[in-house]
C-alpha positions as CSV (number, residue, x, y, z in Angstrom):
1,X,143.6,115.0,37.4
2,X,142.3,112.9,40.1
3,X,144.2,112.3,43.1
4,X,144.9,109.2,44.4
5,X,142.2,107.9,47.7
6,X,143.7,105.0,48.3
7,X,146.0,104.9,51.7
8,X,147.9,102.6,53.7
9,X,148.0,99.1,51.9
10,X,145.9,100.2,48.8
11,X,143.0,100.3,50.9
12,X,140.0,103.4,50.2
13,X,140.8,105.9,52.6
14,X,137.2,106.5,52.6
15,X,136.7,102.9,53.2
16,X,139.2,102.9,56.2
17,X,137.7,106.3,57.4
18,X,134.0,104.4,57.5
19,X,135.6,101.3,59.5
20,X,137.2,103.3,61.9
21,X,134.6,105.2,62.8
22,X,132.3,101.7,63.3
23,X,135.0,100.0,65.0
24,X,134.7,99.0,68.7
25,X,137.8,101.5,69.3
26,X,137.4,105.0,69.7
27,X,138.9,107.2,67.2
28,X,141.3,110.3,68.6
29,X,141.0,112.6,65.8
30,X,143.2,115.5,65.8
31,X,141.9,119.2,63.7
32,X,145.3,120.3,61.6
33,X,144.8,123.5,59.9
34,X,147.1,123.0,56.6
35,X,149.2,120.6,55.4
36,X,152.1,120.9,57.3
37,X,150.7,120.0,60.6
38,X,148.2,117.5,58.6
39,X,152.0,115.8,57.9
40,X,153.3,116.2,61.9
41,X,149.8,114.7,62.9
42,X,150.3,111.3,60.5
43,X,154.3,111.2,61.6
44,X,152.9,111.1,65.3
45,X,150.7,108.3,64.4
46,X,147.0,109.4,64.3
47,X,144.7,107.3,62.0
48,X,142.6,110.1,61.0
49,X,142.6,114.0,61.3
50,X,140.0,116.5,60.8
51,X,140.1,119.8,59.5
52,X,137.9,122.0,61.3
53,X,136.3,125.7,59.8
54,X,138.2,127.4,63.3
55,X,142.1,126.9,62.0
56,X,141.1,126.6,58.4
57,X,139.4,130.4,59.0
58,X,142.5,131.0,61.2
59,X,145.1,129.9,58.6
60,X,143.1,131.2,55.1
61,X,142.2,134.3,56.6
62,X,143.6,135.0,59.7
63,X,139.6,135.6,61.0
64,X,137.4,133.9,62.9
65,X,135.2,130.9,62.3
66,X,132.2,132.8,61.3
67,X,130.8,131.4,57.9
68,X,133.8,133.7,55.8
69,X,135.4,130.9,54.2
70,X,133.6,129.7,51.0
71,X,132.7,126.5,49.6
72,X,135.6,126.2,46.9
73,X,138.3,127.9,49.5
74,X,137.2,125.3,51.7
75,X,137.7,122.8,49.0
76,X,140.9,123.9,47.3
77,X,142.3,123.7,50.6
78,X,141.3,120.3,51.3
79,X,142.7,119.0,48.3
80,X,146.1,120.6,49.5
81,X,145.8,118.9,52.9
82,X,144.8,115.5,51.3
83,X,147.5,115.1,49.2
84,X,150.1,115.6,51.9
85,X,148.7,112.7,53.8
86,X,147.9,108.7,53.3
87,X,145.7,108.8,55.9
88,X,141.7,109.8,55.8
89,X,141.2,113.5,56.2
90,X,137.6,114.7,57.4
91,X,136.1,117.8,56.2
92,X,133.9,120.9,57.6
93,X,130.7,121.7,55.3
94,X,129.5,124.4,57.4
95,X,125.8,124.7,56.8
96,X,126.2,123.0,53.1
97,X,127.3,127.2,51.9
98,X,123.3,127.2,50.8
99,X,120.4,124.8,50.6
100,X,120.1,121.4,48.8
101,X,121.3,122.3,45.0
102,X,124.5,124.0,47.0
103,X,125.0,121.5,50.0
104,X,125.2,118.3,46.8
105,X,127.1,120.5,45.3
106,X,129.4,120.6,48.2
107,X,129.3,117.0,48.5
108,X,130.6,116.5,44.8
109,X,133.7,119.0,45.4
110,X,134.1,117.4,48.6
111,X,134.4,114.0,47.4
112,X,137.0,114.8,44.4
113,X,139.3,116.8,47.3
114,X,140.3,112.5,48.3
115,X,138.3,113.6,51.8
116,X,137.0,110.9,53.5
117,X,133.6,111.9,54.4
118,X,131.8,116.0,55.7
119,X,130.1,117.0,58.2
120,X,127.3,119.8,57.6
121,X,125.3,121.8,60.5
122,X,121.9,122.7,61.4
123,X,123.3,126.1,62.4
124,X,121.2,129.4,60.8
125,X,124.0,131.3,57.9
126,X,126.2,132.7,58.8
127,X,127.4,130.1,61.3
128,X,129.4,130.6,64.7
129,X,132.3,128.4,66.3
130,X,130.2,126.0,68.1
131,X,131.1,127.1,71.4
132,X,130.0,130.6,70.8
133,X,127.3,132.5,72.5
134,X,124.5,133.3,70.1
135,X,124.2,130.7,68.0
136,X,120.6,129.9,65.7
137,X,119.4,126.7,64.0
138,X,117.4,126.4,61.2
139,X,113.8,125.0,60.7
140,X,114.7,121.3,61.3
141,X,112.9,120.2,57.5
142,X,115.4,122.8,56.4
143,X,117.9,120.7,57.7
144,X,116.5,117.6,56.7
145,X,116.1,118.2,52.8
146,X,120.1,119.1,52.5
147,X,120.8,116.2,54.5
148,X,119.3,114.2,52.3
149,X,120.4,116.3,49.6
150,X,123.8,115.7,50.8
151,X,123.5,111.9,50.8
152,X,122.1,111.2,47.2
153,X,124.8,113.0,45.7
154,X,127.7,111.6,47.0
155,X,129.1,108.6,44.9
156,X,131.3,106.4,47.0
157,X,129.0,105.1,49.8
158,X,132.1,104.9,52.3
159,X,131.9,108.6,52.4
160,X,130.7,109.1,55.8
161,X,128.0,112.0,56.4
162,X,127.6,113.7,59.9
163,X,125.5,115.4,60.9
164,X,125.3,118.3,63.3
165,X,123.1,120.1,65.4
166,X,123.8,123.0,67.8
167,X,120.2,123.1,68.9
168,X,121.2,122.0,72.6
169,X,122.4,125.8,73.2
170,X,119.3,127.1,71.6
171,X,116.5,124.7,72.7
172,X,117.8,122.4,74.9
173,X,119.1,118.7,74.9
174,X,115.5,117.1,74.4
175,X,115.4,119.1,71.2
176,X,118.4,118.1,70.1
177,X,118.1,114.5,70.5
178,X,115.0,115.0,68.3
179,X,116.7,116.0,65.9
180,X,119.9,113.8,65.7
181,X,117.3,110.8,66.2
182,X,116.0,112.4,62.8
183,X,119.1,112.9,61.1
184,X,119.7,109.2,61.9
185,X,116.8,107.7,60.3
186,X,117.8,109.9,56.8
187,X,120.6,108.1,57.0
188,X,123.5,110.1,58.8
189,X,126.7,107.9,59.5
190,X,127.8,109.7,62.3
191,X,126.1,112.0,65.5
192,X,127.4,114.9,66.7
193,X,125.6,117.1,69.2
194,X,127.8,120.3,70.1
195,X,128.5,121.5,73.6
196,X,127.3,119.4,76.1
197,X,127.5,121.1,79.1
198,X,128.6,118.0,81.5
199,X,129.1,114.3,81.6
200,X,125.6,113.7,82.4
201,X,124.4,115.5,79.1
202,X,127.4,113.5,77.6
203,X,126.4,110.3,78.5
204,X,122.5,110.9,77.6
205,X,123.5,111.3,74.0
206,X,125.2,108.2,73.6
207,X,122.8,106.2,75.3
208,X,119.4,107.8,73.9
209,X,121.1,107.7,70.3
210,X,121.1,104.6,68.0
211,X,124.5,105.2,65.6
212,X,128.2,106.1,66.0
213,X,128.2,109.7,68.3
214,X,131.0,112.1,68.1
215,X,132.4,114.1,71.3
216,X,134.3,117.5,70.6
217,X,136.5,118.0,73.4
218,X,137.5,122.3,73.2
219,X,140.1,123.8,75.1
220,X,138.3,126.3,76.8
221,X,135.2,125.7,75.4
222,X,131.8,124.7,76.8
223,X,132.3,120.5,77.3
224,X,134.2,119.5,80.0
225,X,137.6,117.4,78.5
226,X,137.9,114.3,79.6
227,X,140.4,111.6,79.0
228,X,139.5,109.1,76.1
229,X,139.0,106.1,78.8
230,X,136.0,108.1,80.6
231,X,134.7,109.2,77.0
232,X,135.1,105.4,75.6
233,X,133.3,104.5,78.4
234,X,130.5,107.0,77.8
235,X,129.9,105.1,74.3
236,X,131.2,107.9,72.4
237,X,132.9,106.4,68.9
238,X,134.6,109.4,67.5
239,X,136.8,112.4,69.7
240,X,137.7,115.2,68.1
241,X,140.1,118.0,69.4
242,X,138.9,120.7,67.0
243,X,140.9,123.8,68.1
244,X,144.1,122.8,70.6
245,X,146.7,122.2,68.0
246,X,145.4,125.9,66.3
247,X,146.0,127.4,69.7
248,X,149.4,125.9,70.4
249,X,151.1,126.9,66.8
250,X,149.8,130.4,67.7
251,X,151.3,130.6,70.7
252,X,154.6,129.5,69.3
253,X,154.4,131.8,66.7
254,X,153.5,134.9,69.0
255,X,156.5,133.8,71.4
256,X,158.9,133.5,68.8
257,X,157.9,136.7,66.9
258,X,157.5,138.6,69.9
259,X,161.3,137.7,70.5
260,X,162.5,138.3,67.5
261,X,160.9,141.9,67.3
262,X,162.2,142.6,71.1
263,X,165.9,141.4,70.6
264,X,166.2,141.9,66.7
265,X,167.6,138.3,66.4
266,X,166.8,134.7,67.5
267,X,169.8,134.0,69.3
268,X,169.4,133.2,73.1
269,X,165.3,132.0,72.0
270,X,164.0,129.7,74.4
271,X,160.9,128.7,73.1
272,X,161.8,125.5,71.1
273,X,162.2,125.3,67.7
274,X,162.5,122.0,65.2
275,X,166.0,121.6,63.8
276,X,166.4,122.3,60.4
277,X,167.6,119.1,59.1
278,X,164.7,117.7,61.3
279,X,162.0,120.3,59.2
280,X,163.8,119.0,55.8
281,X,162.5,115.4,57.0
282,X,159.8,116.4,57.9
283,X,158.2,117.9,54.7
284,X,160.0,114.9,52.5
285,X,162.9,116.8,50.9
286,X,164.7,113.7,51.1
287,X,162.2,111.1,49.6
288,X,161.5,113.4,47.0
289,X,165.4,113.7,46.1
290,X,165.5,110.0,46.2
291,X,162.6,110.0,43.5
292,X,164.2,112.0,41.5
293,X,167.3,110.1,41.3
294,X,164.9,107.1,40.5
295,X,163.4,108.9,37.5
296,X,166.7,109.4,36.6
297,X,168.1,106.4,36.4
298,X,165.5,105.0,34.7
299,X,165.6,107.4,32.1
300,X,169.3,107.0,31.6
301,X,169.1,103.0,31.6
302,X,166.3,103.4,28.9
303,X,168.8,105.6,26.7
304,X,171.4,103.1,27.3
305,X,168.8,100.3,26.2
306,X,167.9,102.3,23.3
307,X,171.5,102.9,22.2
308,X,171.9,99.3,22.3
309,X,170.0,98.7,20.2
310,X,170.5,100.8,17.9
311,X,171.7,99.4,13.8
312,X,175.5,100.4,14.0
313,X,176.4,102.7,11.3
């Protein structure tokens, strides 16, 4: 069965994804990890989320963002988080999980999952978190043929392709721009350079580049954060926090485990927790009851039609 890609007012989320991301407003777009927080993120009023290979590793697997997860977990997974939501949903294609035959291939799974567009990397297989030290990238043709592999086979042309490059660690921000200026030109919707090291190297992307650029704004990581006014005004049309959200859920978690080990119950916890009635709203229990007592009544106002009309006996 297909699931339904239409969002808010009807509208293809893909479509609403693409015009988004070519508005004159930036787009804050939060990384969930399943489909719970995919649901907290729409309730708090984000347009658009991403999920990002570092909590989807994190949450499948419990391991780190290093190429493990596989095309169809990936996939499955997306579909999951899709359906939770109205709103578009971005995916991670890693590297494509191959070359051209497997990165269309991707494409077509992606598509089906109701995702509203991929991005896919330049990074050598197995990939690393792209704020980690030791990164490769392939032979930029390499690159270029799934690319382009990537764009023939999707079928709705509001599915919006980025593409990546992690070449700045390994070759330096001339070479990078190279090669986004190329990815451009076969036709990639939307830039993305990873880890610039400072605003200067920020702002030299989105002025050397001619499309949409995306900033990745890590907790930790390698590009300085900086509030979406300064990265507006840097020209940058997409920010994504890729890893934060991750980070904090851990961190509750940990706390409130590490209690509950410590004092063998939760009483006296500190650490803030969502009521439980507020959880039961949260996930829909309450909309889905009301649905059912729809389907209810309208099956027992059809019996009663049916009875109706019925030849007496």
């Amino acid at each position: 069965m297909m699931l339904d890609r239409k969002g808010i007012a009807g509208e293809r989320r893909t479509t609403r994804f693409r015009r988004l991301v070519e508005s004159d407003e930036i787009l804050l777009m939060p990384a969930i990890h399943d489909a719970l927080s995919a649901r907290f993120a729409e309730q708090a009023g984000f347009e658009a989320i991403t999920a990002a290979g570092y909590g989807t590793a994190a949450t499948l697997l419990g391991r780190p963002d290093v190429s493990l997860v596989t095309q169809t977990e990936f996939a499955n997974h997306y579909s999951r988080v899709c359906e939770s939501v109205s709103i578009p949903v971005f995916g991670d294609a890693d590297t494509g999980f191959g070359h051209t035959t497997n990165a269309a291939r991707t494409t077509r799974l992606y598509e089906r999952t109701g995702l509203a567009g991929l991005l896919i990397e330049d990074q050598v297989f197995p990939k690393r978190c792209g704020h980690m030290s030791g990164k490769a990238v392939v032979p930029v043709e390499e690159m270029v043929a799934k690319l382009k592999a990537v764009l023939d086979a999707r079928e709705d042309p509001d599915f919006v392709i980025m593409a990546r490059t992690d070449a700045l660690a390994v070759h330096g921000i001339d070479e990078a721009l190279e090669r986004m200026a190329l990815y451009r030109e076969v036709g990639a919707d939307l830039l993305f350079v990873e880890a610039p090291r400072d605003r200067e190297q920020m702002a030299r992307l989105c002025r050397e580049l001619d499309g949409p650029c995306a900033a990745n704004m890590v907790e930790g990581g390698l590009t300085p954060l900086m509030p979406l006014d300064q990265l507006r005004e840097l020209g940058f049309a997409v920010v994504i926090y890729a890893v934060g959200l991750t980070q904090v859920m851990a961190h509750a978690a940990r706390d409130y485990l590490t209690f509950l080990k410590s004092q063998g119950t939760s009483l006296d916890y500190g650490g803030g927790m969502i009521a439980f009635e507020e959880f039961i709203e949260t996930v829909g229990l309450n909309e889905l009851r009301e649905r059912e007592r729809w389907y209810d009544e309208f099956a027992q106002n059809l019996a009663s039609a049916r009875e109706g009309r019925s030849p007496e006996k």
